[in-house]
C-alpha positions in Angstrom: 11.1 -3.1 -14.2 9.7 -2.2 -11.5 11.5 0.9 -9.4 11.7 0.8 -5.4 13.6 2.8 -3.0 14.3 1.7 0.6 13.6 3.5 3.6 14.8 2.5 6.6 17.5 3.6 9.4 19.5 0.4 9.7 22.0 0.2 7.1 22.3 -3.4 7.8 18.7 -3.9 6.7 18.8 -1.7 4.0 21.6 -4.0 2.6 20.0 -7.2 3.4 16.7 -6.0 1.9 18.6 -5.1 -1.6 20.4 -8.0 -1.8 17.2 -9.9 -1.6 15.1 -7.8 -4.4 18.5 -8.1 -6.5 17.8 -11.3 -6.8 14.2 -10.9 -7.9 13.7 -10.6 -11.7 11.6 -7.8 -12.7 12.3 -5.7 -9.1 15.6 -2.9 -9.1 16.6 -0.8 -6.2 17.0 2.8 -7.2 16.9 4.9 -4.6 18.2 4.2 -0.3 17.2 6.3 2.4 18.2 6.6 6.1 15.5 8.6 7.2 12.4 10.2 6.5 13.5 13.4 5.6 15.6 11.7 3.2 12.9 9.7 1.3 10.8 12.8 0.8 14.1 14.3 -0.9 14.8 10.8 -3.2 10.9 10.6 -3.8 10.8 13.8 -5.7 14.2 13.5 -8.1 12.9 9.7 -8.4 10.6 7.8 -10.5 9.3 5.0 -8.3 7.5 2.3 -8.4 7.1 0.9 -4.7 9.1 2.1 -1.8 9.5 -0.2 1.3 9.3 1.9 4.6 10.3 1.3 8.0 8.1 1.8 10.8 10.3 2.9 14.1 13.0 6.1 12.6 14.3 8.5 14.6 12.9 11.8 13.8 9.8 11.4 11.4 8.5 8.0 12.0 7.8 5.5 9.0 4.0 6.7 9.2 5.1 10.3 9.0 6.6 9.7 6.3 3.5 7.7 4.3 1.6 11.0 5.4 3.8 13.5 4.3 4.5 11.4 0.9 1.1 10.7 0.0 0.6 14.4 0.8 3.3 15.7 -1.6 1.5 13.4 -4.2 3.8 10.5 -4.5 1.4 7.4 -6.0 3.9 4.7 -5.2 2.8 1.8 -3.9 4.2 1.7 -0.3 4.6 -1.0 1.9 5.2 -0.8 5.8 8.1 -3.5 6.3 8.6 -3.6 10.4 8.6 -5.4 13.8 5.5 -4.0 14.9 2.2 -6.0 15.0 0.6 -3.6 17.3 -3.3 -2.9 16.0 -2.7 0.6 16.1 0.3 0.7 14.2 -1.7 -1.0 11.6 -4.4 0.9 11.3 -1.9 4.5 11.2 -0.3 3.1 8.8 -2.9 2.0 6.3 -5.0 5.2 7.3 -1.5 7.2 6.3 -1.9 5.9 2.7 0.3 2.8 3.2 -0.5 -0.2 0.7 0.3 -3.2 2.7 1.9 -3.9 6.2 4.8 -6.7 6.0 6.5 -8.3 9.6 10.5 -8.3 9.2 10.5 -11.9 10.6 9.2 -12.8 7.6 11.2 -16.0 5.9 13.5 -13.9 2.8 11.4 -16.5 0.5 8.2 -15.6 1.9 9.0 -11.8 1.7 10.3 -12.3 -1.7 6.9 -14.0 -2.6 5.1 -10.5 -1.2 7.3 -8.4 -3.1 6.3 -10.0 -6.4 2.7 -10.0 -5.2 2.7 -6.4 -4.3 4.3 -5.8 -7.9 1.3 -7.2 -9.5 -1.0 -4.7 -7.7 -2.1 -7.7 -5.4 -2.9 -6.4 -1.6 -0.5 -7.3 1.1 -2.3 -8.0 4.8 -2.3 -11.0 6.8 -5.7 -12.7 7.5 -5.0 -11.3 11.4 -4.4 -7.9 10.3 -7.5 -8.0 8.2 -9.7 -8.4 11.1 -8.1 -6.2 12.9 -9.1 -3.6 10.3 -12.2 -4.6 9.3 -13.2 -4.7 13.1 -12.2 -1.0 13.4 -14.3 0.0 10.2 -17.5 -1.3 11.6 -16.7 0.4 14.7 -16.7 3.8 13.0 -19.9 6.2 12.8 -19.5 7.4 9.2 -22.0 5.7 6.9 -19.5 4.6 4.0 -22.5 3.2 3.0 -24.7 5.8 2.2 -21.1 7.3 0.4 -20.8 4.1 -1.7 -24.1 5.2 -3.1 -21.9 8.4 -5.1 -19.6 5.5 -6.9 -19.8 5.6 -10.5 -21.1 2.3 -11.9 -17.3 1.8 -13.3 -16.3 2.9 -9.7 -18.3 0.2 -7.9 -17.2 -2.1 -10.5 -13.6 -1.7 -10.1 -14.0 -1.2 -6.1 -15.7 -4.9 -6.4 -12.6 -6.6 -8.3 -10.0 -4.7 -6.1 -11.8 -6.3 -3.0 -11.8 -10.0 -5.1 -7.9 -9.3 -4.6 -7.4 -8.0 -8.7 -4.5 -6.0 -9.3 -4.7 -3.0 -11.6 -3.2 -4.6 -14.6 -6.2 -7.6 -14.4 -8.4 -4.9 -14.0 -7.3 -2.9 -16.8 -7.4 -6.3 -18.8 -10.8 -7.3 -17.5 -13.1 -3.9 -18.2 -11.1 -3.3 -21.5 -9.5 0.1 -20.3 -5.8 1.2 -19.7 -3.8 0.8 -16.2 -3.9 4.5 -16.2 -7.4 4.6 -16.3 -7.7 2.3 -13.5 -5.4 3.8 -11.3 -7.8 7.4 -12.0 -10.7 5.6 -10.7 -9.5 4.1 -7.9 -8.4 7.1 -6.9 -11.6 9.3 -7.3 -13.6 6.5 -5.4 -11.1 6.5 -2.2 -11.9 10.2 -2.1 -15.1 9.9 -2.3 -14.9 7.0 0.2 -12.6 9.0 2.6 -10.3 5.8 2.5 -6.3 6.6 2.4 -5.6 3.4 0.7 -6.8 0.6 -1.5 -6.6 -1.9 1.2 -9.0 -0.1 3.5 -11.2 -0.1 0.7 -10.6 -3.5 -0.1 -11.5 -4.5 3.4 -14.6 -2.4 3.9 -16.5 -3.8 0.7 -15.7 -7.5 1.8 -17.4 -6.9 5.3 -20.1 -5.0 3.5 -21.0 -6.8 0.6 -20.4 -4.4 -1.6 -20.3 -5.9 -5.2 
């Protein structure tokens, strides 16, 4: 089962988006917050899964949030759920740790759909918001490339299949090697990447080659 909380001010939404996951087999709400402050108070006396985070909150903003949850150590995988399609919205988020970046006028079918994709590990980004990404990575000065040359050969491996869209699970299935495991390497080689999230990653060894 996999656990998610709900972050968003709009109590409207927050009901509208649990009645769709209730629906879902395999997806539970466990945890709703109205704020920011909140979720960082739910996140630690909660064992989660994914959390779903609004963008626009009054008081610390959905990408505050990402920061300051990633920060405290929360591994969930988060998902920016929101109006906004502004480029730099995108790239905050995903550079705060977020996992994916969903519009709200999403059909509830197609959203469903991204939930259950997101729940297998699979990255969430819409061919537009990937090359707005991977436009602003090849933009940057820091050679990633001379960085990528610290992977482990597992690390390289596994940065490869996350990039050929593999969740964790496949990947633990593929090389052999627990979901735990996984999850440890992936994150030693965005540290050592300087990348905040698995989709940045993702996206820089597509427009590099890196395999």
């Amino acid at each position: 089962m996999t656990r998610i909380m709900l972050v968003d001010d709009h109590p409207m939404m927050r009901r509208g988006m649990r009645q769709l996951i209730d629906m879902q087999e395999g997806l539970k709400v466990v945890a709703e917050a109205g704020s920011g402050e909140e979720a960082l108070e739910l996140a630690a006396t909660h064992v989660l899964d994914m959390i779903l985070m609004d963008l626009n909150m009054k008081g610390m903003d959905g990408i505050q949030t990402v920061e300051a949850l990633r920060k405290s150590g929360v591994a969930a995988c988060i998902l920016m759920i929101t109006v906004s399609d502004n480029d730099e919205d995108v790239i905050a988020a995903l550079r705060a740790g977020a996992d994916g970046y969903l519009l709200k006028d999403l059909e509830p079918e197609e959203l469903a759909t991204a939930l259950l994709r997101a729940e297998r590990g699979q990255l969430l980004l819409s061919p537009q918001l990937t090359r707005v990404l991977a436009s602003t990575l090849r933009q940057e000065k820091t050679d990633r490339r001379g960085l990528a040359g610290e992977l482990t050969g597992r690390e390289r491996q596994i940065l490869a299949m996350i990039a050929a869209g593999s969740s964790n699970k496949l990947i633990a299935n593929e090389l052999g090697i627990t979901e735990a495991t996984v999850k440890v390497h992936v994150k030693h080689l965005l540290k050592k990447l300087s990348f905040r999230s698995r989709v940045e990653a993702a996206v820089w060894a597509v427009s590099n080659h890196i395999s």
